[in-house]
PyMOL commands that place a pseudoatom at each C-alpha (Angstrom):
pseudoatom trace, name=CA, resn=UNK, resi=1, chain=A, elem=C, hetatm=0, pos=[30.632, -35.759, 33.270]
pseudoatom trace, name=CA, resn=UNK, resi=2, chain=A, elem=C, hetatm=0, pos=[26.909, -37.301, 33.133]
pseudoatom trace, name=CA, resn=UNK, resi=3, chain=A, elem=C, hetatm=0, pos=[28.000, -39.313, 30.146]
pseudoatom trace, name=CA, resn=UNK, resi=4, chain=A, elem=C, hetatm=0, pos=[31.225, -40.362, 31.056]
pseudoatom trace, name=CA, resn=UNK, resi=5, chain=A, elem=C, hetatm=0, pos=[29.264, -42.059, 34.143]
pseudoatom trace, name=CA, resn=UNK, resi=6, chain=A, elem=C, hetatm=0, pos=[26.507, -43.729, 31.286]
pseudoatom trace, name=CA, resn=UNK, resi=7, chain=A, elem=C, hetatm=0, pos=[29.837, -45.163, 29.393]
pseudoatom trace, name=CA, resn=UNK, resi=8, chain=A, elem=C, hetatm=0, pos=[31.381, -46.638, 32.626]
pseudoatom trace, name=CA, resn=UNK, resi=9, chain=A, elem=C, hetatm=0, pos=[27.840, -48.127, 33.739]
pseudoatom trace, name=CA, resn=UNK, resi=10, chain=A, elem=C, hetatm=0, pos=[27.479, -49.330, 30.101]
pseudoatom trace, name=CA, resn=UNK, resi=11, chain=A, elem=C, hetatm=0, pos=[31.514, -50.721, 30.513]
pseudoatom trace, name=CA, resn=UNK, resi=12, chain=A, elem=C, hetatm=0, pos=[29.657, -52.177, 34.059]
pseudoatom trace, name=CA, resn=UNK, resi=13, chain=A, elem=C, hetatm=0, pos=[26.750, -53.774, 32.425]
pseudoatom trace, name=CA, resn=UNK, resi=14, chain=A, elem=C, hetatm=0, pos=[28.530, -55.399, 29.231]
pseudoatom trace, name=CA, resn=UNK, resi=15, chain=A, elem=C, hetatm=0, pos=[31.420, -56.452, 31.058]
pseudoatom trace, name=CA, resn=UNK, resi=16, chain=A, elem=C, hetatm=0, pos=[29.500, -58.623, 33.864]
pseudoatom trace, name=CA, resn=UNK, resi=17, chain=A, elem=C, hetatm=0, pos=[27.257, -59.856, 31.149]
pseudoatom trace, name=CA, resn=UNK, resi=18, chain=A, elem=C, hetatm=0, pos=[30.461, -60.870, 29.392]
pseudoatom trace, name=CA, resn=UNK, resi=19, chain=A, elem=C, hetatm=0, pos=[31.621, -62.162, 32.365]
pseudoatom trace, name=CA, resn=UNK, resi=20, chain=A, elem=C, hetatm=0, pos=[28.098, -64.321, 33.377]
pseudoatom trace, name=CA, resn=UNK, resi=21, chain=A, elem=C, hetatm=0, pos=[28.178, -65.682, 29.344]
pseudoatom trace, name=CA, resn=UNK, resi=22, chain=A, elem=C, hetatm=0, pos=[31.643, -66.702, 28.781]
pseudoatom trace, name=CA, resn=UNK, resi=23, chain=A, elem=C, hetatm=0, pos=[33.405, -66.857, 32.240]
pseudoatom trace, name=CA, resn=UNK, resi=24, chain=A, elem=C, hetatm=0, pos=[32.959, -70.593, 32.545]
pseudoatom trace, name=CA, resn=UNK, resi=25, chain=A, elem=C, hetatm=0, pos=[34.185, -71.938, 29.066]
pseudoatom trace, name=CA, resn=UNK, resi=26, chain=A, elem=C, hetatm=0, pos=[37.505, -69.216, 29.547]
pseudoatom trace, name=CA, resn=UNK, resi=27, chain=A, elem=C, hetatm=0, pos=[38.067, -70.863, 32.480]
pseudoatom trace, name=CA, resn=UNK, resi=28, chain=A, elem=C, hetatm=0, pos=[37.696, -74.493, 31.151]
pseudoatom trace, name=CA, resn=UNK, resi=29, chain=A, elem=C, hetatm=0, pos=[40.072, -73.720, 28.268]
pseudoatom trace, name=CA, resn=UNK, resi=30, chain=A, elem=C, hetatm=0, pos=[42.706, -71.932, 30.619]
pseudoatom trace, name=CA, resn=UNK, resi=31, chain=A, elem=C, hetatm=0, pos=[42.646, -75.241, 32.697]
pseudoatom trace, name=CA, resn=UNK, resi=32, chain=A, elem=C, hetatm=0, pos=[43.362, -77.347, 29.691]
pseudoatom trace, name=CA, resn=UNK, resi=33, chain=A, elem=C, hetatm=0, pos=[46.614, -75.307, 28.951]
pseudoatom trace, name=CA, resn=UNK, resi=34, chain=A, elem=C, hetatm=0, pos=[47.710, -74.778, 31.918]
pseudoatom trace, name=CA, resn=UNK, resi=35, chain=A, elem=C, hetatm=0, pos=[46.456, -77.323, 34.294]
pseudoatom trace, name=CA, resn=UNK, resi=36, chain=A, elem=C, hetatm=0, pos=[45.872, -75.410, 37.533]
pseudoatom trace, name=CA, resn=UNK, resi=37, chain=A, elem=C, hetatm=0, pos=[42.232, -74.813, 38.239]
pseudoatom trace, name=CA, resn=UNK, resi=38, chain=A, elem=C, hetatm=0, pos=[43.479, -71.656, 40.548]
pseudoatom trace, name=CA, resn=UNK, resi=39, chain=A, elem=C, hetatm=0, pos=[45.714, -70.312, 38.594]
pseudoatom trace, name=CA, resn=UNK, resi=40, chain=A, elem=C, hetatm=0, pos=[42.964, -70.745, 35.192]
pseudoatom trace, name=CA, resn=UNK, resi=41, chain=A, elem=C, hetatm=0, pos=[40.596, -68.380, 37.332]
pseudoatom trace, name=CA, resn=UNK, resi=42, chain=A, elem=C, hetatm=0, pos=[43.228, -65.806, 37.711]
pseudoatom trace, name=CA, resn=UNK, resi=43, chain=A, elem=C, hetatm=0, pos=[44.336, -65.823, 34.298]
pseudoatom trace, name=CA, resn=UNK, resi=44, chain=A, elem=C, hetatm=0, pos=[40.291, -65.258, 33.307]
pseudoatom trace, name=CA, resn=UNK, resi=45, chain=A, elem=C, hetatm=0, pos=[39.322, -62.434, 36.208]
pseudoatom trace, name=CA, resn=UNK, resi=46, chain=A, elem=C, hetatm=0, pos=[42.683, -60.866, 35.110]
pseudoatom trace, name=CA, resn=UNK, resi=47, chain=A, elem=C, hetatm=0, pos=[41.348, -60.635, 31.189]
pseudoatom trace, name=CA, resn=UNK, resi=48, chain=A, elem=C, hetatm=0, pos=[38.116, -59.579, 32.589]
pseudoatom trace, name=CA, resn=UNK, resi=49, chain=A, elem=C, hetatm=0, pos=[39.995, -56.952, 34.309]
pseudoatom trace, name=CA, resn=UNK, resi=50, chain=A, elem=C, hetatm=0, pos=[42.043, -55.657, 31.351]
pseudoatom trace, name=CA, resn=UNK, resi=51, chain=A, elem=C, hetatm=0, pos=[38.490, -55.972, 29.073]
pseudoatom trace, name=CA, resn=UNK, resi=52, chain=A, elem=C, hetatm=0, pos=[36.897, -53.376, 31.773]
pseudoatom trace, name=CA, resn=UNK, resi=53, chain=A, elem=C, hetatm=0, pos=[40.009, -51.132, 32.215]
pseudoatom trace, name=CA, resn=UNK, resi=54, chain=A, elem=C, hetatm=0, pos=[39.934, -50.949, 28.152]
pseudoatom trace, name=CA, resn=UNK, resi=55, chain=A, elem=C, hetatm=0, pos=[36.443, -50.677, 27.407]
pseudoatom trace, name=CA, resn=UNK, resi=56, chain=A, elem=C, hetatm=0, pos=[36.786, -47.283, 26.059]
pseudoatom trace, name=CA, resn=UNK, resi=57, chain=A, elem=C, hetatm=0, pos=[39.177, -48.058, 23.449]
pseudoatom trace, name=CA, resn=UNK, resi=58, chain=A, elem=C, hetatm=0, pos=[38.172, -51.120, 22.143]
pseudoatom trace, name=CA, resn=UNK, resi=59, chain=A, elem=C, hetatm=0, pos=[36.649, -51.031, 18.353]
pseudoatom trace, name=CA, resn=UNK, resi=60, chain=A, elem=C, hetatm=0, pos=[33.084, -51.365, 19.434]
pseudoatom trace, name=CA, resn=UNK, resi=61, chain=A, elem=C, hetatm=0, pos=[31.138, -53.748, 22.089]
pseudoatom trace, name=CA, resn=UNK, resi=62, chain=A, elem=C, hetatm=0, pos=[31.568, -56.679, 19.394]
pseudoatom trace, name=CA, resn=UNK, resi=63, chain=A, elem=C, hetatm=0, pos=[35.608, -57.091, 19.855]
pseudoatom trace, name=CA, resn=UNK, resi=64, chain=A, elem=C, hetatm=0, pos=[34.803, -57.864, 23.444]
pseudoatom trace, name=CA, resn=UNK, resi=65, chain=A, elem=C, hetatm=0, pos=[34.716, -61.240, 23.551]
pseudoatom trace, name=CA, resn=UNK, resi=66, chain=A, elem=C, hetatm=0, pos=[37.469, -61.555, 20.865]
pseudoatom trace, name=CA, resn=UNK, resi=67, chain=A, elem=C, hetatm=0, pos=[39.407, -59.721, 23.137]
pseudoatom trace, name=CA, resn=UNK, resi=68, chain=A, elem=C, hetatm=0, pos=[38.857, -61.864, 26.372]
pseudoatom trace, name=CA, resn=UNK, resi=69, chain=A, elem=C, hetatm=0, pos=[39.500, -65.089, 24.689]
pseudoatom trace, name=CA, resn=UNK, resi=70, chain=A, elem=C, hetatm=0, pos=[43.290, -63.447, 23.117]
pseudoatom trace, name=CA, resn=UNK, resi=71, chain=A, elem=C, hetatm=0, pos=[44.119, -62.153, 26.687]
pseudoatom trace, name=CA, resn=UNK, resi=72, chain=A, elem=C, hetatm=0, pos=[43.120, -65.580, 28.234]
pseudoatom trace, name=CA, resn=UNK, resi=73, chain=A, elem=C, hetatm=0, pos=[45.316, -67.076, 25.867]
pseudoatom trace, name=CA, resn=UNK, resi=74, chain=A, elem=C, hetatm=0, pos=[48.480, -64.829, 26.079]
pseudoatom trace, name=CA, resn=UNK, resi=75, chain=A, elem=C, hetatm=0, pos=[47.847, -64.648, 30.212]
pseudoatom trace, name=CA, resn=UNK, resi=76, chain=A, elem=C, hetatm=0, pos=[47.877, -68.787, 29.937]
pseudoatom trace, name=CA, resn=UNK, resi=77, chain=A, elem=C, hetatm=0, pos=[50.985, -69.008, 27.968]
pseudoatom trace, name=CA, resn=UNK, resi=78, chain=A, elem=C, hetatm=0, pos=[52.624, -66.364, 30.115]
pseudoatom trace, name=CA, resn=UNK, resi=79, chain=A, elem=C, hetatm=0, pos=[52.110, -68.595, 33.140]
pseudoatom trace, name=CA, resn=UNK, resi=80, chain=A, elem=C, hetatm=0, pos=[53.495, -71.343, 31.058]
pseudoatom trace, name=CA, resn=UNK, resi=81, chain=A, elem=C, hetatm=0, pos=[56.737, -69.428, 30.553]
pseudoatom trace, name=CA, resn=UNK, resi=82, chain=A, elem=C, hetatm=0, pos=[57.091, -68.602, 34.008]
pseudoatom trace, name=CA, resn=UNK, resi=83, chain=A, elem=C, hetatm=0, pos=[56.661, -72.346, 35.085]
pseudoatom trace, name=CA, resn=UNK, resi=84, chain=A, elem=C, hetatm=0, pos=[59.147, -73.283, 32.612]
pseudoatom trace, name=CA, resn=UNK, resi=85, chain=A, elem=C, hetatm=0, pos=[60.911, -70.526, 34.018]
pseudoatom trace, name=CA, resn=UNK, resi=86, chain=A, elem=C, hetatm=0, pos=[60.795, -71.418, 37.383]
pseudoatom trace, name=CA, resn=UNK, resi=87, chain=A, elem=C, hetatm=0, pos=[61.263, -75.703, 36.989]
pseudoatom trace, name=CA, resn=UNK, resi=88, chain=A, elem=C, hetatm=0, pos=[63.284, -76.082, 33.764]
pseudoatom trace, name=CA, resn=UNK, resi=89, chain=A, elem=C, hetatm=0, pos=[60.641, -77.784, 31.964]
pseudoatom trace, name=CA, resn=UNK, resi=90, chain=A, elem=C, hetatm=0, pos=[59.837, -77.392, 28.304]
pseudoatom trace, name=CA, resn=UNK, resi=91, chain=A, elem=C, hetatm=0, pos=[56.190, -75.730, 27.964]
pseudoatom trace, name=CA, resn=UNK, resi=92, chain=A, elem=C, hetatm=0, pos=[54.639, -78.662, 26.388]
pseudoatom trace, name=CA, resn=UNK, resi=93, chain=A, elem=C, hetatm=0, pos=[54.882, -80.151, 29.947]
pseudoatom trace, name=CA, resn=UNK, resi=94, chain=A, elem=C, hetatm=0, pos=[52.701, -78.720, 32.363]
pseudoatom trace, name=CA, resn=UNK, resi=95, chain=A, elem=C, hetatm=0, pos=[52.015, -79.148, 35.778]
pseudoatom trace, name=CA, resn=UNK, resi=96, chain=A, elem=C, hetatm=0, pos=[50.637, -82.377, 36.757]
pseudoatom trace, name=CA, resn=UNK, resi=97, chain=A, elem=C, hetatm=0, pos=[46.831, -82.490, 37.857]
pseudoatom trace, name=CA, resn=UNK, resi=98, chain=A, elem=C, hetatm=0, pos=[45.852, -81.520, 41.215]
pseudoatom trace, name=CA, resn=UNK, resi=99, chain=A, elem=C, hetatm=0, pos=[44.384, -84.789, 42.966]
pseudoatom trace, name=CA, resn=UNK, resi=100, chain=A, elem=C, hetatm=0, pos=[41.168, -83.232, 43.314]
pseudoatom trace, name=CA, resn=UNK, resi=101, chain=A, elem=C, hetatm=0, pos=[41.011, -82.410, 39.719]
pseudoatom trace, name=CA, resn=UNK, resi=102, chain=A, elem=C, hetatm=0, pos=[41.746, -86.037, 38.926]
pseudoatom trace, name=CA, resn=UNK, resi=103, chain=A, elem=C, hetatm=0, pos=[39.454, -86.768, 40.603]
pseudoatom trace, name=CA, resn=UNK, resi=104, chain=A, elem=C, hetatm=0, pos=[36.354, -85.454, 39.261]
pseudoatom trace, name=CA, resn=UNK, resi=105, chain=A, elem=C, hetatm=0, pos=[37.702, -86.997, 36.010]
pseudoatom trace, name=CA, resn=UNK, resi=106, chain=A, elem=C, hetatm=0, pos=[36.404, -89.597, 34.575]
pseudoatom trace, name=CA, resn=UNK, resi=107, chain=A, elem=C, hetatm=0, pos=[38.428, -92.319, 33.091]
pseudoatom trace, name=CA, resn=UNK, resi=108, chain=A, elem=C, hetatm=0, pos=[37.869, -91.211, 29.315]
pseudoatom trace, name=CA, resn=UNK, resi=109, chain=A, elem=C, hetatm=0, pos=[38.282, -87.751, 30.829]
pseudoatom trace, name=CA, resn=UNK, resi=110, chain=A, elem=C, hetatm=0, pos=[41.582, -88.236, 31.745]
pseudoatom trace, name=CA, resn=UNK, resi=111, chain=A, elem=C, hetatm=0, pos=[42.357, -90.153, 29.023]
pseudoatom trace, name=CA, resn=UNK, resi=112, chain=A, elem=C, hetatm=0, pos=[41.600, -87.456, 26.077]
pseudoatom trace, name=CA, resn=UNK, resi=113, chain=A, elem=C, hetatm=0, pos=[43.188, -84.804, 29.108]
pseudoatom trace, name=CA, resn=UNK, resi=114, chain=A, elem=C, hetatm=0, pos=[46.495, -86.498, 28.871]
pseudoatom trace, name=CA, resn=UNK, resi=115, chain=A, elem=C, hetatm=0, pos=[46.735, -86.824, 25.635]
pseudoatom trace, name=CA, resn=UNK, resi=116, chain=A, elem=C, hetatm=0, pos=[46.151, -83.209, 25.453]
pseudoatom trace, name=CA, resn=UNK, resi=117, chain=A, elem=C, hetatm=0, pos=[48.950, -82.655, 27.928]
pseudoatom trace, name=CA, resn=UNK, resi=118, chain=A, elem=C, hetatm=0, pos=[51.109, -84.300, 25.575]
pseudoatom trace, name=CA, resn=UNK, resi=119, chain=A, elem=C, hetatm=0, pos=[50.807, -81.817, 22.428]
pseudoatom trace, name=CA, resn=UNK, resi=120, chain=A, elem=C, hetatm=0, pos=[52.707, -79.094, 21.981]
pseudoatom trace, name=CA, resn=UNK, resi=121, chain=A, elem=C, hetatm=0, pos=[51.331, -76.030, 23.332]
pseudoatom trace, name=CA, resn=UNK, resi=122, chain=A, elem=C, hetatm=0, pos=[50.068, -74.388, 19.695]
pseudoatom trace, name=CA, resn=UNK, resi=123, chain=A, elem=C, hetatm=0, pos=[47.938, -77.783, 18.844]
pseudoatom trace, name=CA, resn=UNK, resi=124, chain=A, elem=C, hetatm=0, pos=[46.675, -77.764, 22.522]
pseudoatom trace, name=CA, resn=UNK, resi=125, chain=A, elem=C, hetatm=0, pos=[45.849, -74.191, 22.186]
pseudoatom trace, name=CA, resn=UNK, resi=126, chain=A, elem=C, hetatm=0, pos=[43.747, -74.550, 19.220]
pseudoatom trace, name=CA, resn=UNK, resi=127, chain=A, elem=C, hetatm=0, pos=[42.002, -78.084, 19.768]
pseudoatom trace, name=CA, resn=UNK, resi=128, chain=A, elem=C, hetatm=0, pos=[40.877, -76.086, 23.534]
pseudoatom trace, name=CA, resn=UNK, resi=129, chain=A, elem=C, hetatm=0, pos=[39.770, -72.869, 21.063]
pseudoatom trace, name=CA, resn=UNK, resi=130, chain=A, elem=C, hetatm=0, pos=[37.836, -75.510, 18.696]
pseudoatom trace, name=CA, resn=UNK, resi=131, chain=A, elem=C, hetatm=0, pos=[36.539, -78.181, 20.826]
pseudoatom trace, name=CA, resn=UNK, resi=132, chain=A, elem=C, hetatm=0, pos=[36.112, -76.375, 24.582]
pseudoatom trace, name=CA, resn=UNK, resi=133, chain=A, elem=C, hetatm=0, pos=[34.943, -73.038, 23.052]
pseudoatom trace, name=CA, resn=UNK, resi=134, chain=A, elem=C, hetatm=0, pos=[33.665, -74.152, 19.946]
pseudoatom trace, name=CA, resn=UNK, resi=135, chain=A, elem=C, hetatm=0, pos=[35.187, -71.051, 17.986]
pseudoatom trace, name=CA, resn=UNK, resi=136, chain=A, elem=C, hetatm=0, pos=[35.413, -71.515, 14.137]
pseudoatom trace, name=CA, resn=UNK, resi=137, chain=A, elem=C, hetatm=0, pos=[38.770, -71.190, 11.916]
pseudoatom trace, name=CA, resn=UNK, resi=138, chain=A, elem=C, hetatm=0, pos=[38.567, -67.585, 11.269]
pseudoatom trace, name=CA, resn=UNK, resi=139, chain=A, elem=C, hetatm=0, pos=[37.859, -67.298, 15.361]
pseudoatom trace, name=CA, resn=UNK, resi=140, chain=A, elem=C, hetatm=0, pos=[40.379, -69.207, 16.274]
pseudoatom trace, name=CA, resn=UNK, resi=141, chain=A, elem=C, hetatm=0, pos=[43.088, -68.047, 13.658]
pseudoatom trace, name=CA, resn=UNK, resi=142, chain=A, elem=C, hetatm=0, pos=[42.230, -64.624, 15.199]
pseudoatom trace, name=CA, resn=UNK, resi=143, chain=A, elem=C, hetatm=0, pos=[42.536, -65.410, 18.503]
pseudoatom trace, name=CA, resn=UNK, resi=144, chain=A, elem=C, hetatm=0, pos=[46.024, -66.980, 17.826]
pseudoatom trace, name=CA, resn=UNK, resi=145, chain=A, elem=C, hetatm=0, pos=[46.962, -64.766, 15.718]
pseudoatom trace, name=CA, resn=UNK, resi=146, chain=A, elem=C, hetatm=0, pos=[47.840, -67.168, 13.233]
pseudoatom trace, name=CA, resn=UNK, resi=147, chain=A, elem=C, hetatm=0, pos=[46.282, -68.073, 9.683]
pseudoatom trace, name=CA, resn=UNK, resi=148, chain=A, elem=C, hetatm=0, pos=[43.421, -69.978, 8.978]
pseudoatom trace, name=CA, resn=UNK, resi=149, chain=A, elem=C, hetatm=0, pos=[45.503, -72.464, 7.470]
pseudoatom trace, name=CA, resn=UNK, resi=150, chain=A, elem=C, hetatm=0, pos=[47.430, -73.109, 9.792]
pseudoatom trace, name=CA, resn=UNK, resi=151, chain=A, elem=C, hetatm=0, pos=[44.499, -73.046, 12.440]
pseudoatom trace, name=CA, resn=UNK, resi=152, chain=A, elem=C, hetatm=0, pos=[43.374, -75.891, 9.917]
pseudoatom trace, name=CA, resn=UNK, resi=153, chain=A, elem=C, hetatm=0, pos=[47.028, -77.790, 9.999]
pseudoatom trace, name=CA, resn=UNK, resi=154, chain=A, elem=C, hetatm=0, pos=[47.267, -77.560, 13.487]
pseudoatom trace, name=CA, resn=UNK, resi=155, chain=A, elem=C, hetatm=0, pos=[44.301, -78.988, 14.665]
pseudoatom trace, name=CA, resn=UNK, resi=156, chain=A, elem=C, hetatm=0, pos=[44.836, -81.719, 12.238]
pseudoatom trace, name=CA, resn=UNK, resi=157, chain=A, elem=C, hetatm=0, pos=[48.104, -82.638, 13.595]
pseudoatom trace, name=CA, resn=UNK, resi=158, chain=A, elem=C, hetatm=0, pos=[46.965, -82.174, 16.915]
pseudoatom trace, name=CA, resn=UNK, resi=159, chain=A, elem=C, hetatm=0, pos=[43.709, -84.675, 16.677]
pseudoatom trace, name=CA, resn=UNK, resi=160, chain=A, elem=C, hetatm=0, pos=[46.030, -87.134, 14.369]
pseudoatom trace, name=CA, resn=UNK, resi=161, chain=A, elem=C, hetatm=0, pos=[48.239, -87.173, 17.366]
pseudoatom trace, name=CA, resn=UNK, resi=162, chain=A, elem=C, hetatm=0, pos=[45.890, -87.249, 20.025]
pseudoatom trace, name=CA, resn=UNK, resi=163, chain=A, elem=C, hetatm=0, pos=[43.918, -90.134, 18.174]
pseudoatom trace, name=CA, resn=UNK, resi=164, chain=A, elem=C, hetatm=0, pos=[47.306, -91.968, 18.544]
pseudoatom trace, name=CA, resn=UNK, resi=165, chain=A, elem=C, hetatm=0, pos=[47.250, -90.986, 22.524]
pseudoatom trace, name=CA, resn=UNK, resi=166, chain=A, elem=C, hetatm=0, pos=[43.882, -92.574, 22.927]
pseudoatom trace, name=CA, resn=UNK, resi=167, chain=A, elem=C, hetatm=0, pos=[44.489, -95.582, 20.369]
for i in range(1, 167): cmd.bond("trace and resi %d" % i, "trace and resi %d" % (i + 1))
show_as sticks, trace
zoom trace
């Protein structure tokens, strides 16, 4: 019983490190796909959440983070399906920005924002994973569950068509 305790304070400890490290660039990328700062926190306490509830079984303490950033990513694209859902829209269109998020934008800000709007969710997904959490191919190809070339193809479509966005 005495160790059982140790792992869960250990599960305690590693998680709200986790949490105090990464929270903050989890919820930046969750904004940028799904463009509602509320809902981005939810989507990140919830992956926090399932990361403490499955300590035990991950691999070891270093698939922690990797495990965070995929259920951020599949907990953002589930609340893009249920907006799509719920409006009709396609899931490369979401939300429009709160007026308070606008904001706190700058102009260039909201320029490089909308253009990011405008990709389709996969490029978004991985220019956020490169740029906003400055995870590498093999990272981000993991995360996405996709190959490292096509981490690499997708990013280059997505900045070739973003570079068009901004002119």
């Amino acid at each position: 019983m005495h160790t059982e305790f140790a792992a869960c304070q250990d599960a305690d400890e590693a998680v709200a490190e986790l949490y105090r490290s990464h929270a903050g660039t989890m919820i930046r990328l969750a904004i940028v796909i799904i463009r509602d700062p509320a809902m981005a926190e939810d989507v990140v306490q919830e992956a926090f959440c399932g990361l403490y509830r499955r300590w035990s079984h991950l691999a070891g303490p270093d698939r922690a983070l990797p495990y965070v950033r995929m259920a951020v990513l599949n907990g953002c694209r589930s609340v893009l399906r249920h907006r799509a859902r719920r409006t009709g829209t396609r899931l490369a269109e979401p939300a429009a920005p709160s007026a308070e998020t606008d904001a706190l934008a700058g102009e260039e800000h909201r320029a490089v924002l909308a253009g990011l709007r405008g990709l389709p969710p996969r490029q978004r997904e991985a220019i956020a994973l490169r740029y906003l959490a400055g995870l590498d191919e093999a990272e981000i190809a993991e995360t996405m569950g996709i190959s490292r070339g096509t981490v690499k193809s997708t990013i280059s479509r997505g900045l070739a068509a973003l570079g068009k966005h901004l002119g």
